[in-house]
DOVOVEX-883223 format. One record per residue (C-alpha): x, y, z negated; residue in three letters. Coordinates in steps of 0.02 Angstrom, whole numbers. Example, Ala and Ser with C-alpha at 12.3 -4.5 7.8 and 13.67 -1.06 7.14 Angstrom:
<recs>
@xx=615&yy=-225&zz=-390&rest=ala .
@xx=684&yy=-53&zz=-357&rest=ser .
</recs>
This chain:
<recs>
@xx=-2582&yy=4402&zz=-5647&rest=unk .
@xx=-2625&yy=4592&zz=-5658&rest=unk .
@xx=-2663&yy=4706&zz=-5540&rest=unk .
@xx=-2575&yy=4796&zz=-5399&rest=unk .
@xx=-2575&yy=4963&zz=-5423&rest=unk .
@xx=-2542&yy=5075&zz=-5264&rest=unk .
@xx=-2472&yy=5252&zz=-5309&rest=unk .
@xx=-2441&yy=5407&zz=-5220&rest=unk .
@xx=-2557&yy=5373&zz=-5069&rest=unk .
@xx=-2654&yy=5495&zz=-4973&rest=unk .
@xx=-2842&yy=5444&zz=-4931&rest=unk .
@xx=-2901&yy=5496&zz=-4728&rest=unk .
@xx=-2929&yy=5676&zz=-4797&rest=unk .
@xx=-2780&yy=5715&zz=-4859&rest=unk .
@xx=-2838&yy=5699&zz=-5057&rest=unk .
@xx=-2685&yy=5606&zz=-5144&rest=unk .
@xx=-2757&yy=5445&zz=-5229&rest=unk .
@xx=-2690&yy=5288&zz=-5339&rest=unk .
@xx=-2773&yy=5155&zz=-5293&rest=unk .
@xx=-2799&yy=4985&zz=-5432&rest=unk .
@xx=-2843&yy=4796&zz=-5357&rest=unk .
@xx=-2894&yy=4646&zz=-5462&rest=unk .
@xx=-2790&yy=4481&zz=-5440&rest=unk .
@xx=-2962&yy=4443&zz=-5339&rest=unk .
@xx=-2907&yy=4551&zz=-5212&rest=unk .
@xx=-3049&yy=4677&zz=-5243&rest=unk .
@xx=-3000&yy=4870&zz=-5268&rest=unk .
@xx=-3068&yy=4893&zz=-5460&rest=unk .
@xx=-3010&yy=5078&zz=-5464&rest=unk .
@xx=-2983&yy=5257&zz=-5343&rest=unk .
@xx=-2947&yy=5401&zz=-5431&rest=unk .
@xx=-2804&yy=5536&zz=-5424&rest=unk .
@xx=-2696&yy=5469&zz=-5556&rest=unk .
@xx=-2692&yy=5283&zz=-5629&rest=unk .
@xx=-2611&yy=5230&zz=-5794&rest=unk .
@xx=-2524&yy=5054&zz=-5746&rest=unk .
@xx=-2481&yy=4934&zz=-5873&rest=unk .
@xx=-2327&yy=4814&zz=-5919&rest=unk .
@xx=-2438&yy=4675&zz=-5804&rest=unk .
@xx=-2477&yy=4773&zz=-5677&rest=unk .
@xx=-2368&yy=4764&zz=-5497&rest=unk .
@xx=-2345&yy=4945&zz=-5454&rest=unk .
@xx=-2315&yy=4991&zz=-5295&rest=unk .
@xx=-2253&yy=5186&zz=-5227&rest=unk .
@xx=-2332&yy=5227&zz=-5052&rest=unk .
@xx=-2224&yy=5396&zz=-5058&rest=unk .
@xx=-2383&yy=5480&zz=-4995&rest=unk .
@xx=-2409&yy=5388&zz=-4863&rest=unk .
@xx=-2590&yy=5400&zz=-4772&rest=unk .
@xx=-2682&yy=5231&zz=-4840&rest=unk .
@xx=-2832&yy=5146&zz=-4730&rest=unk .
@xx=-2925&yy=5007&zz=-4692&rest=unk .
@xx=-2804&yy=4862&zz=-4601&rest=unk .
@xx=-2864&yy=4859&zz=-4409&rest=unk .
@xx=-2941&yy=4717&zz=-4329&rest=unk .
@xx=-2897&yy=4649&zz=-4169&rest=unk .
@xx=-3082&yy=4595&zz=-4079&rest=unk .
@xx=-3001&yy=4527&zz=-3900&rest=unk .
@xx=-2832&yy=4451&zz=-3906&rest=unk .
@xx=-2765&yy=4320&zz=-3774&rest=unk .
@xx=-2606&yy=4210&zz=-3893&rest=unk .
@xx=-2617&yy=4079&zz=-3751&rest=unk .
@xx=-2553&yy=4193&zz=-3643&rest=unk .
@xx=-2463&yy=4314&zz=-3742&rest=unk .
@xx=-2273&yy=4363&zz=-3704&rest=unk .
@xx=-2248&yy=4279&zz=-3534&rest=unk .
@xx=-2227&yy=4422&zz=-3416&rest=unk .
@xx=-2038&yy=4373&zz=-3386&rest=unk .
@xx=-2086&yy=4221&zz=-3364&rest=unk .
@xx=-2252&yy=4232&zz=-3242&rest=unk .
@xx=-2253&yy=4387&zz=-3126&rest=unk .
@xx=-2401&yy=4467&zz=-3047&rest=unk .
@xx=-2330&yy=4566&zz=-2882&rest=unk .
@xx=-2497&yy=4581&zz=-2830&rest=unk .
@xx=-2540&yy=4699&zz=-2984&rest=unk .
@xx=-2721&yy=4664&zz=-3015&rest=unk .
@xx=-2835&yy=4532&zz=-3081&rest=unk .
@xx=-2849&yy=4389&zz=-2955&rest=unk .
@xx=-2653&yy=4405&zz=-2926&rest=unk .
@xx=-2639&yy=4377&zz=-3127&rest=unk .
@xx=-2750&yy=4262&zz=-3096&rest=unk .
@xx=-2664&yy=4164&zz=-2962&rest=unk .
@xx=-2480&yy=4171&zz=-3043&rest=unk .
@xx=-2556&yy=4076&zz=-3221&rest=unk .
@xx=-2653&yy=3957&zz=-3125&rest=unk .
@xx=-2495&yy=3921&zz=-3020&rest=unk .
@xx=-2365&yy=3930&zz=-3184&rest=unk .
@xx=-2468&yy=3811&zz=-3256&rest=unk .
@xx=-2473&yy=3703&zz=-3127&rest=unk .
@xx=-2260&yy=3709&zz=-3110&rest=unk .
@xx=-2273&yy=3655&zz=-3308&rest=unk .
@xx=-2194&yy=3812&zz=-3365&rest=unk .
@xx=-2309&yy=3796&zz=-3522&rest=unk .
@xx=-2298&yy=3664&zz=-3663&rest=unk .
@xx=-2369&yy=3668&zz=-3862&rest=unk .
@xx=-2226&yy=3709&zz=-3947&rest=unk .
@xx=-2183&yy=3849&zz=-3839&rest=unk .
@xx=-2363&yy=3895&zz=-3830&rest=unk .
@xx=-2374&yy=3893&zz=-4010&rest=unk .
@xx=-2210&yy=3994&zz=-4014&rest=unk .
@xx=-2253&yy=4137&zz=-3936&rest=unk .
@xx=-2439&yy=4154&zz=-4001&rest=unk .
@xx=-2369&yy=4153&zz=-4182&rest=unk .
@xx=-2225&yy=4290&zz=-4138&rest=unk .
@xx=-2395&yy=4367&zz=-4058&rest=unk .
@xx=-2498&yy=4354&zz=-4230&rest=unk .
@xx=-2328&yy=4432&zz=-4319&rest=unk .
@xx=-2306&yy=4588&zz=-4213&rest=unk .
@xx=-2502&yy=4586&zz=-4259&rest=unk .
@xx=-2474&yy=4598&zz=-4432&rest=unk .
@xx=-2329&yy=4715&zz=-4441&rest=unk .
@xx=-2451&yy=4831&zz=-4361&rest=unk .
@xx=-2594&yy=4823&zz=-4492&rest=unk .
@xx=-2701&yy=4697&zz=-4449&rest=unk .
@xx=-2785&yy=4562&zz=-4545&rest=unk .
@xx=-2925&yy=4500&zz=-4430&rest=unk .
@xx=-2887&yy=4438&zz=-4245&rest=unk .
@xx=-3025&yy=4367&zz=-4104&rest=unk .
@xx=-2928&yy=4271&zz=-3976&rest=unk .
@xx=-2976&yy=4193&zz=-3809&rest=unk .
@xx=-2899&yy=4043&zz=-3769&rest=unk .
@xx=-2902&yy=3960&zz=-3608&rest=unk .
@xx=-3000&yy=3776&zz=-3587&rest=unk .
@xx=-3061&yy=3661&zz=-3434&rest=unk .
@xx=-2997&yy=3538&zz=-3333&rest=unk .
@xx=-2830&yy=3599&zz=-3288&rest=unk .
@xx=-2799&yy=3564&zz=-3454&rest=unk .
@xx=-2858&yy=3407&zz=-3499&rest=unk .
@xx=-2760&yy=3409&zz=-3670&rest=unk .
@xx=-2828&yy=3560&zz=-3738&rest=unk .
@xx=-2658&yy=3611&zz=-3776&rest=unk .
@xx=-2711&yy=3812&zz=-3768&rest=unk .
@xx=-2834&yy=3770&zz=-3901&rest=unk .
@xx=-2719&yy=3669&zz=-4006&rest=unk .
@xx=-2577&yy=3794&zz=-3974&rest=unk .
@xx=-2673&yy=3939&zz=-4034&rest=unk .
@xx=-2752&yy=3839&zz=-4183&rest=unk .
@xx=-2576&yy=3775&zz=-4251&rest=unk .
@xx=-2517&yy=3978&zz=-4243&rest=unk .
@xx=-2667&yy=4014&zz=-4325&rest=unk .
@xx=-2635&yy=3887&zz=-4472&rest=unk .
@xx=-2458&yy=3944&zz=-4484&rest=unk .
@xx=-2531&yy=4127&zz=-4513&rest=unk .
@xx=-2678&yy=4076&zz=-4621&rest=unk .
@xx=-2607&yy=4172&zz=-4773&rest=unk .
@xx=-2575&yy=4335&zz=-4688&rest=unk .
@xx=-2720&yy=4330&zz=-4596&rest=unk .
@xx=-2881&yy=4270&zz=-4516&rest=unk .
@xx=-2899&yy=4183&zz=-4328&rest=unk .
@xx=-3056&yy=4166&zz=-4233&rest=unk .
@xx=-3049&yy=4058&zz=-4068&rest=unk .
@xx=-3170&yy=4091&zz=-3913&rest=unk .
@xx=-3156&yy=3962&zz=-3799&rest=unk .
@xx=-3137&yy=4031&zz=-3635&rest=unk .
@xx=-3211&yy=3921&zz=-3499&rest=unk .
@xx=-3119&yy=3893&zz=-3322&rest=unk .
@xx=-3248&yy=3910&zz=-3185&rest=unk .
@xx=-3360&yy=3851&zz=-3123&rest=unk .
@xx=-3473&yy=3788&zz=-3297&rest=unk .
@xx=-3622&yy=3804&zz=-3203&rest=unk .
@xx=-3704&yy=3659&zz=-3096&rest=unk .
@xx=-3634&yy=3486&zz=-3025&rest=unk .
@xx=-3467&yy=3569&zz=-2998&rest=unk .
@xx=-3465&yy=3612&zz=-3178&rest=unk .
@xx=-3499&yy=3434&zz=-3259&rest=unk .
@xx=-3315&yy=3409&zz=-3321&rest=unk .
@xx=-3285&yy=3598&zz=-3376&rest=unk .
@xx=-3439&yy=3581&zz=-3496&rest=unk .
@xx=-3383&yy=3407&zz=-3574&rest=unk .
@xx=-3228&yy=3484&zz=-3593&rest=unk .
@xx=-3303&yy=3644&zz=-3694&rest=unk .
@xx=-3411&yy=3513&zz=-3798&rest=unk .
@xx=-3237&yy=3444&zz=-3845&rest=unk .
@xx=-3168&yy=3616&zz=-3872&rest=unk .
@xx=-3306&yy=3654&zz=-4007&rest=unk .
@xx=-3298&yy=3486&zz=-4087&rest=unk .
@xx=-3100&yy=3547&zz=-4123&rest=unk .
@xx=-3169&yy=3708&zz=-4197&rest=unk .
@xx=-3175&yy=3824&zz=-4087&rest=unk .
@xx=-3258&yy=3951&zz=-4142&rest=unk .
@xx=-3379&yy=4042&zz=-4016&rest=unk .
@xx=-3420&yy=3995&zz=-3828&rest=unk .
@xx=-3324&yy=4117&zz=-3683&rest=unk .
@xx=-3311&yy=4138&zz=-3500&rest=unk .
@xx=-3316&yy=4245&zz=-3345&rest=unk .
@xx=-3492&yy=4246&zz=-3284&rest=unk .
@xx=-3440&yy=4377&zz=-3146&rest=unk .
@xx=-3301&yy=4245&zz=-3083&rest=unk .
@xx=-3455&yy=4105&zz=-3040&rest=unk .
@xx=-3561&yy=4086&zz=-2895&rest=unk .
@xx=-3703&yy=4046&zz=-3001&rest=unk .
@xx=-3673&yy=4198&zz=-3139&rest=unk .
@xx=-3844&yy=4185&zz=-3207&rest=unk .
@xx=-3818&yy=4005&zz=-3237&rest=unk .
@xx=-3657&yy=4010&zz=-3319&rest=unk .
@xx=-3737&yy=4130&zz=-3444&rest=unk .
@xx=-3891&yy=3989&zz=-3461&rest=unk .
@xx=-3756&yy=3855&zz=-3506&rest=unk .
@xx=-3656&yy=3964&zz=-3611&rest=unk .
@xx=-3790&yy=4001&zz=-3725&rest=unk .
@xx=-3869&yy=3818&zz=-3725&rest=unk .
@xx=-3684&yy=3759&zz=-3783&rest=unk .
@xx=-3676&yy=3906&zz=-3910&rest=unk .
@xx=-3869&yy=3881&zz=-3986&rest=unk .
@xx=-3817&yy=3688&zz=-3975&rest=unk .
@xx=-3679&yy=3714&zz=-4089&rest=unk .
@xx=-3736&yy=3861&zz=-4206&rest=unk .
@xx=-3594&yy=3968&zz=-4140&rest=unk .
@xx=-3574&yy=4160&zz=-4063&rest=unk .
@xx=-3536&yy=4198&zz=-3882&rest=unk .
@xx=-3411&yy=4322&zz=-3817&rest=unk .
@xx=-3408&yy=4329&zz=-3643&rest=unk .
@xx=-3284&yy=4434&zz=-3510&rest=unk .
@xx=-3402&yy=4520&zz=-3430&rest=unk .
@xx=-3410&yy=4613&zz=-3237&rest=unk .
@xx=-3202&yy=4633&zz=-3256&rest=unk .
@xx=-3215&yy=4743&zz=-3082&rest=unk .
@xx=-3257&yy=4893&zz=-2992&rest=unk .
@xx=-3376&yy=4828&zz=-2890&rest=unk .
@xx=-3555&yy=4923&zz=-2954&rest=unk .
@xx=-3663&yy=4788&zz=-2867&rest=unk .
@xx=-3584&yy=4663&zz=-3009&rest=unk .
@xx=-3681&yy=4684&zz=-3171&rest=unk .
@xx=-3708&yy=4517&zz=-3241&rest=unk .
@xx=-3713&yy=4618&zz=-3404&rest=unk .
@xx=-3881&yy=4639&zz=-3373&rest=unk .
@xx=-3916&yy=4458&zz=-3321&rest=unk .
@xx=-3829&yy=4409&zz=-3509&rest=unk .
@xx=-3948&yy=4562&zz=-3602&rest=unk .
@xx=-4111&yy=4469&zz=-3540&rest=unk .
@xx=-4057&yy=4290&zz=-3561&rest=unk .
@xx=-4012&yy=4340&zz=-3733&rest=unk .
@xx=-4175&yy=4467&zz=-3771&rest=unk .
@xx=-4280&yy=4310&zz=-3688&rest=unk .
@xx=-4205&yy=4166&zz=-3811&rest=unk .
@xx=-4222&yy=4267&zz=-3970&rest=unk .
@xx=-4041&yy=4238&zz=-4011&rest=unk .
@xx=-3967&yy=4241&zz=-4187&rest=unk .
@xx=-3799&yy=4214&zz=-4153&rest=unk .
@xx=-3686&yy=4373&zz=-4122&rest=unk .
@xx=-3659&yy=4364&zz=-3935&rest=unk .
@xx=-3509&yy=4500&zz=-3870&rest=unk .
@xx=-3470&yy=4565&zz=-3698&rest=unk .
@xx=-3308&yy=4583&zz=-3657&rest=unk .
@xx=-3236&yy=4740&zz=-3534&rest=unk .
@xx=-3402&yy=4776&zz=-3437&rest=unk .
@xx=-3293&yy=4888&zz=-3318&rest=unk .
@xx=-3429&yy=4909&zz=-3180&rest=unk .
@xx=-3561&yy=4984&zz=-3291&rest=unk .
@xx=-3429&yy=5128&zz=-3261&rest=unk .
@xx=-3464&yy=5139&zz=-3081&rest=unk .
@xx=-3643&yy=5145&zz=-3083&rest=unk .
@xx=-3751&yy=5322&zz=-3098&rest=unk .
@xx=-3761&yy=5379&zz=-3270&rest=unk .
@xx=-3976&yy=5354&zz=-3254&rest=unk .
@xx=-3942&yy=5152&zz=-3229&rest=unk .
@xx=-3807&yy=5151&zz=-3360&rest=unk .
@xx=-3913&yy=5231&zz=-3509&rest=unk .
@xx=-4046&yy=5113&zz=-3455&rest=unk .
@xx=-3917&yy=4972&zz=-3450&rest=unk .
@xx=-3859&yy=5023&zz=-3615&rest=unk .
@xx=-4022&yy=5011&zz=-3694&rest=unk .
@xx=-4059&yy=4825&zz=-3644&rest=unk .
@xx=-3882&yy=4787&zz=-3723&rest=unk .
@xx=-3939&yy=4887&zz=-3876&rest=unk .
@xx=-4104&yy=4783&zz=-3863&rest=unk .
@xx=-4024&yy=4627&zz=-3875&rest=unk .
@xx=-3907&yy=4658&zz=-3999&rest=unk .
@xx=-3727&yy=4633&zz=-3912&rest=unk .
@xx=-3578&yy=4702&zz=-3946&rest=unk .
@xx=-3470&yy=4776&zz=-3821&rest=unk .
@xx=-3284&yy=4773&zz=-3828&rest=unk .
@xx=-3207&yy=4900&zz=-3722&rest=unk .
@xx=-3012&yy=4868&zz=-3643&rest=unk .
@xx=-2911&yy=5020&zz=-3601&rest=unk .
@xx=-2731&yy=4939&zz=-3587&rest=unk .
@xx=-2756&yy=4772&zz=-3461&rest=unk .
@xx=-2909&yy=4848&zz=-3363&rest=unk .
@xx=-2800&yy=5017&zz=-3357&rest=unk .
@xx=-2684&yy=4900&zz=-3264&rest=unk .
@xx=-2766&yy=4776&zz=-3159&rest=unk .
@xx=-2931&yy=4884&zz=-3099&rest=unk .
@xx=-2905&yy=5032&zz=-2967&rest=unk .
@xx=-2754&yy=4957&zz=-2840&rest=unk .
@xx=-2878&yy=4957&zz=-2687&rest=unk .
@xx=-2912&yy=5146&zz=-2741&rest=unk .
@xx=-2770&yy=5252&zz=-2701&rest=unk .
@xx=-2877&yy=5414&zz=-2703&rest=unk .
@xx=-2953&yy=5477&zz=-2869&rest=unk .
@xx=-2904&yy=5304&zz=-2932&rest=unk .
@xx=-3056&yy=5257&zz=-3063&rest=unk .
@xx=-2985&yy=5219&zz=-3243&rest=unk .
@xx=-3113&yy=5076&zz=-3257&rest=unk .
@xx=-3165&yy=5069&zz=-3434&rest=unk .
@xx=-3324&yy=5040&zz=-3495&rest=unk .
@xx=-3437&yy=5216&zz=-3516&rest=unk .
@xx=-3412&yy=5215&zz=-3715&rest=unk .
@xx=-3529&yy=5362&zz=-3766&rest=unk .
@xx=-3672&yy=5299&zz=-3652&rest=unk .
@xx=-3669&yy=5126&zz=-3748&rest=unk .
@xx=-3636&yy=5196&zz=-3917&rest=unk .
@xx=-3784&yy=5356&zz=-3894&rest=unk .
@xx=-3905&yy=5207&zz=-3859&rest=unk .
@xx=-3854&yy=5134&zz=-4013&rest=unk .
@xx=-3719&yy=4990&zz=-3962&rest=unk .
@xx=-3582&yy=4922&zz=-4043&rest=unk .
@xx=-3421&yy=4963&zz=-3962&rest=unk .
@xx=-3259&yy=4913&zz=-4018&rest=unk .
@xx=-3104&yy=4941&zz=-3933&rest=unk .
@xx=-2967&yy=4801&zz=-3930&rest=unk .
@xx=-2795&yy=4773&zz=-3862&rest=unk .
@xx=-2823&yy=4617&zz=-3739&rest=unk .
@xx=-2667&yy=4535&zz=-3653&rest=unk .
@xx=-2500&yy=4590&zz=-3702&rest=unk .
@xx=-2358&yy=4589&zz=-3589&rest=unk .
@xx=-2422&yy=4439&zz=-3491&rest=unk .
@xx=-2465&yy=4448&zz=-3298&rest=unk .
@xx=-2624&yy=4526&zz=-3330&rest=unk .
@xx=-2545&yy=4674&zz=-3430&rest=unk .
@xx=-2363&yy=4672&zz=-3405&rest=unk .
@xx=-2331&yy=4785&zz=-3563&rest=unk .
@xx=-2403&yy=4821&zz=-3751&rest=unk .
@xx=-2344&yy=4817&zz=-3921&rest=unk .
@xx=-2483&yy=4708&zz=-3987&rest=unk .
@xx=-2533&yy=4868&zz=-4109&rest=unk .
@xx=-2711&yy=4947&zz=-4117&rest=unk .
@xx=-2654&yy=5116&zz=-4125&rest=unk .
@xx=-2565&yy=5086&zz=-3942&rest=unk .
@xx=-2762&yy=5047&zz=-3906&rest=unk .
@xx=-2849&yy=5178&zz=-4009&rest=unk .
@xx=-2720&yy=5320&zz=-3904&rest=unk .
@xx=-2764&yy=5251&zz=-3743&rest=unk .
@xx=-2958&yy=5280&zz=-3787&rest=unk .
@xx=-2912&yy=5453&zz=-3840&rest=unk .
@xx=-2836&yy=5478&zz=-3672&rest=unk .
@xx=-2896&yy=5384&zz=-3539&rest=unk .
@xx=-3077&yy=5364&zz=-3611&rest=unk .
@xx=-3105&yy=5527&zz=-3712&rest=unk .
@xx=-3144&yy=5471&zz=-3865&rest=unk .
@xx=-3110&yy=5599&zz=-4035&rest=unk .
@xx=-2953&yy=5528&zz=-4135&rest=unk .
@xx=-3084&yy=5469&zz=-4274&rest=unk .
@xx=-3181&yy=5367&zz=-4162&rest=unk .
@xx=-3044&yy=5304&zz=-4075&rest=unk .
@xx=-2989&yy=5230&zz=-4243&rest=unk .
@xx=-3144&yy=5141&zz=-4293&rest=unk .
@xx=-3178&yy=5060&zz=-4142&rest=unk .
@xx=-3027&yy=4976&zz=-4192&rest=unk .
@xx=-3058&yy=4955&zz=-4372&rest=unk .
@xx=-3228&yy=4990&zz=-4425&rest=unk .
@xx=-3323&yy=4936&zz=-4271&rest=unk .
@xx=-3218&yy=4794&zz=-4237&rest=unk .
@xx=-3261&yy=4703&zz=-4398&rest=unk .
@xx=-3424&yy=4721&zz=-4340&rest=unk .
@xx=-3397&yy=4650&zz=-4184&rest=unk .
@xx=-3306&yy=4494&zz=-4258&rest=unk .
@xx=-3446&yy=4483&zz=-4421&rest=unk .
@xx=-3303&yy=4553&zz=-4545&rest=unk .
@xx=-3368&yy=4610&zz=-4694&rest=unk .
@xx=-3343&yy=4808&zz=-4693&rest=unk .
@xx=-3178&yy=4892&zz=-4774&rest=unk .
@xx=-3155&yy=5058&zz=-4864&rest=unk .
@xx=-3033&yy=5127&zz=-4970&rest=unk .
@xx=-3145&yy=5135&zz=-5118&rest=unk .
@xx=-3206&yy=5015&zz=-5272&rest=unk .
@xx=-3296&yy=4862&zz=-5241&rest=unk .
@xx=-3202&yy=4837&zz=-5075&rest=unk .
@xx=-3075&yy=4700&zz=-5015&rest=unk .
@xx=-2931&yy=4760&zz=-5005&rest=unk .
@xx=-2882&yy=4736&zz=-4831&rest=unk .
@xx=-2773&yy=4882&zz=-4828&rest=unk .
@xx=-2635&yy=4965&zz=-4721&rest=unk .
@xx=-2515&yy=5095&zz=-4761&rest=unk .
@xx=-2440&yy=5226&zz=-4623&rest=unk .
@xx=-2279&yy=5323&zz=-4632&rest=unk .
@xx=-2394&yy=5487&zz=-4576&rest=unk .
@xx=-2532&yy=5615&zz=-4644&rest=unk .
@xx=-2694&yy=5581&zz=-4530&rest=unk .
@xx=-2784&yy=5466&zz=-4432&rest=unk .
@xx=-2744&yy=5590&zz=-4285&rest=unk .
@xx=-2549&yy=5596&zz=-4317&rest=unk .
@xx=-2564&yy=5428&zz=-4340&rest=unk .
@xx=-2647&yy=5391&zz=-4165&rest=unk .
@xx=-2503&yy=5494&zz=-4067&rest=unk .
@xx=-2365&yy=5448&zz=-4171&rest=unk .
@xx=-2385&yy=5281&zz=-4209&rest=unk .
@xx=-2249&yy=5236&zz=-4349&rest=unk .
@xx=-2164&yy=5113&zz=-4364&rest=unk .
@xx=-2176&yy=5090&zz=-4541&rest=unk .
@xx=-2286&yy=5030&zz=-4631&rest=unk .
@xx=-2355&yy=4914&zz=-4772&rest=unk .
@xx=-2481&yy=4771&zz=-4745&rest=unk .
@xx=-2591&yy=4700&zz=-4885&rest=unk .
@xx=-2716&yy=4554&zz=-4873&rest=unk .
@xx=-2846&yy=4561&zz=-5022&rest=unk .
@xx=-2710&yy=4668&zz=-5117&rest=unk .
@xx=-2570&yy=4567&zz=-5085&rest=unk .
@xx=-2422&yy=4639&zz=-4991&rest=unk .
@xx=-2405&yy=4544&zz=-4835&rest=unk .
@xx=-2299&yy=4640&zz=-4714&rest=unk .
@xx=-2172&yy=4801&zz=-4739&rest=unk .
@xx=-2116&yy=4886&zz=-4599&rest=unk .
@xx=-1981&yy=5023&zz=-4631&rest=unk .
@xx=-1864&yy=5137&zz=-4508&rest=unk .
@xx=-1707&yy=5247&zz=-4536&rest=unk .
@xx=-1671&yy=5383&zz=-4385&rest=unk .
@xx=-1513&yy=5519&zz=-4416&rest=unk .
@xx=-1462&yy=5634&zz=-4276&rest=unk .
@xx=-1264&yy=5637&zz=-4257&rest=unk .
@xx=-1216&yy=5822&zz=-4198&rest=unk .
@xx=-1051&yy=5884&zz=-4162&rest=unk .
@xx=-1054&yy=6035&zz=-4263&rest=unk .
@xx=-892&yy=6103&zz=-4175&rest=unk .
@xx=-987&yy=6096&zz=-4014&rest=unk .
@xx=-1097&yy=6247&zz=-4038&rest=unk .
@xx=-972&yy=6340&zz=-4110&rest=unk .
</recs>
C-alpha cells in the first residue's frame, strides 16, 4: 500500500497544509504542498479545517437512545433514576436491543469525529446476567475497526458493607469479562467513604483505573470528592483514577474549592466535567437564579487538574436530548461554563485522551493519524456551527464521510 495523502486542508490557524500518512497509520509528512505518487490514495479536503478526531471520556451505550421509551416526568436525577430501575424491572431491555442501540450510539459517535469512547455501563444484582456489560462489549467488537471502547463498570449501590456482598461478587465477575476500570456513585451510598475503600481494593486487586460519578448534586455539604483525593493520596495509587461530574464543588466558596482542587491535583485525578445531563437534571428544586451545576473548571485546571469535558447520556431519561457529538459538548462549555472556544475544544480532544491514557494527537509528523475533517475555517466556527460534514480517519484510514447539500428555493416573481 502507499500512503494517503490529504490535500487542500487548512491546519487550526488557517495555514493551508497537505498532509502525507504511512500505510502504518503515522503522518510521515506536513507541508504546504505534497507531490503524490501513482501509489499514493489522494484525498481533496476542499480546504476544509483538519484536527485531531475528538474523544468521548464519559459515555453511557447501556442506556443510550431510550428516552421514548423510558420517561423521566420528574426531570431530575433520582426520577431518571427511578424510571430505569423500574423499565428494567418491566423487561423493556434485552441484549440484542441493548446491543442495538449502543452500536447506532458508537456510529453517530463516529460520524462526529471520534475515535476513542469511555463508557459506563451498568452492573449488580438487578442484573444478574451482566447483559449491560455484554451488550456494550458486543457493540464495541462490532466497532473495533472504526474505533476504540473502554468499559467502566458502574456499580449499583450499595458496594459497601454486608448489604454490598453480592454487588462486589458481581463486579469481580464484571472484571474477569474485561471490564476495563472500576465505577460507581460514592455520593448515592450511606457509607461513601467505604464505597471508595472497596472501589479501589477491587481496582488495585485487578491492576485497573477507577472512574467514579462523583457528588452528582447541589447539595455543598456532599463532597465525597475529597473523601476519594485522600484515599487515593493515602494508597499511593498508580492507576489513573477519574471523577466524574463533581457538581457540588460548584456550590461551595471559591476559598474551599481552590483548596479542594489542590488535593485533586495532589492525587493525580482527572476530572470530567458534564454540561449537557447535569444542565438537565441539577437545579429543578431552584426556581430562582437556578444554578447551572457544573463543575468550577478554571479553579481545577489553575491548580493544575486535568479536566476534560464529555457528552454523558444521550437522549435517555437522564438527558432527554443530544446528538452524541463533542462539539454539542464543547458549545455548551463555551456557554454555560465560560470556557474560550480553544479550551472548550481540548477538553474534548486533547484533555480527554489524557483522561482515558490516549496517546496525544497533533496534526504534525510522527503522530497517529487520528484525524477529523470539518466543513468550516476554525475551531471557533466550528464550535457554533457544528457541520454536518465531515471526514473521519482512524490511523489514516478513512472511516466515516459525512456530507450535506442545502439550496434555498425563492420565488423570484415574488419580490418583484
Amino acid at each position: 500500500m502507499g500512503r494517503r495523502v490529504l490535500r487542500n486542508a487548512r491546519d487550526r490557524n488557517g495555514r493551508r497544509i497537505d498532509v502525507a500518512i504511512d500505510d502504518l497509520g503515522t503522518i510521515v509528512d506536513v507541508s504546504s504542498s505534497i507531490t503524490a505518487t501513482t501509489d499514493d490514495t489522494v484525498t481533496d479536503l476542499a480546504g476544509w479545517l483538519l484536527l485531531p478526531s475528538m474523544v468521548e471520556p464519559h459515555a453511557h451505550l447501556d442506556k443510550a437512545l431510550t428516552a421514548d421509551k423510558v420517561p423521566n416526568p420528574r426531570g431530575d436525577l433520582m426520577g431518571a433514576i427511578e424510571a430505569w430501575v423500574d423499565a428494567a424491572g418491566r423487561g423493556v431491555f434485552g441484549l440484542d436491543e441493548m446491543t442495538e442501540r449502543a452500536v447506532a450510539s458508537l456510529e453517530r459517535l463516529v460520524y462526529s469525529g471520534v475515535t476513542h469512547v469511555r463508557t459506563h455501563v451498568n452492573v449488580g444484582e438487578g442484573d444478574p446476567e451482566l447483559v449491560h456489560l455484554r451488550a456494550v462489549q458486543a457493540a464495541a467488537h462490532e466497532m473495533r475497526d472504526l474505533m476504540t471502547v473502554q468499559t467502566v463498570a458502574l456499580m449499583h449501590s450499595p458496594l459497601s458493607g454486608s448489604a454490598g456482598a453480592e454487588n462486589r461478587r458481581f463486579l469481580v465477575r464484571a472484571l474477569g469479562l474485561g471490564a476495563d476500570l472500576v465505577g460507581g456513585c460514592p455520593h448515592l451510598e450511606v457509607d461513601g467513604a467505604g464505597m471508595i475503600e472497596v472501589a479501589l481494593d477491587a481496582a488495585e486487586e485487578a491492576g485497573v483505573g477507577l472512574d467514579l460519578h462523583v457528588d452528582e448534586t447541589l447539595d455543598p455539604s456532599m463532597l465525597t470528592l475529597v473523601e476519594l483525593a485522600r484515599q487515593v493520596s493515602d494508597r499511593g495509587v498508580t492507576e489513573p483514577v477519574t471523577a466524574s461530574h463533581c457538581v457540588s464543588l460548584s456550590m461551595a466558596p471559591l476559598a474551599e474549592q481552590n483548596r479542594i482542587a489542590r488535593e485533586v491535583a495532589g492525587a493525580g485525578i482527572s476530572i470530567v466535567a458534564l454540561p449537557q445531563t447535569n444542565l438537565f437534571l441539577q437545579g429543578w428544586e431552584h426556581p430562582t437564579a437556578t444554578p447551572r451545576g457544573i463543575t468550577p473548571i478554571d479553579v481545577l485546571r489553575r491548580n493544575g487538574v486535568v479536566v476534560a469535558g464529555g457528552g454523558d447520556n444521550v437522549q435517555d431519561p437522564f438527558n432527554p436530548v443530544g446528538r452524541s457529538d463533542p462539539l454539542e459538548t464543547a458549545a455548551l462549555l463555551v456557554m454555560a461554563a465560560h470556557q474560550r472556544p480553544e479550551d472548550a475544544w481540548s477538553m474534548v480532544a486533547d484533555d480527554a485522551r489524557r483522561v482515558l491514557g490516549v496517546r496525544p494527537v497533533e496534526v504534525a509528523i510522527g503522530s497517529t493519524a487520528d484525524l477529523v475533517a470539518v466543513d468550516t475555517g476554525s475551531i471557533r466556527s466550528a464550535i457554533a456551527e457544528a457541520p454536518v460534514a465531515r471526514r473521519v480517519f482512524r490511523s489514516g484510514r478513512e472511516v466515516a464521510v459525512t456530507s450535506t447539500s442545502r439550496r434555498l428555493l425563492r420565488d423570484r416573481h415574488s419580490y418583484e
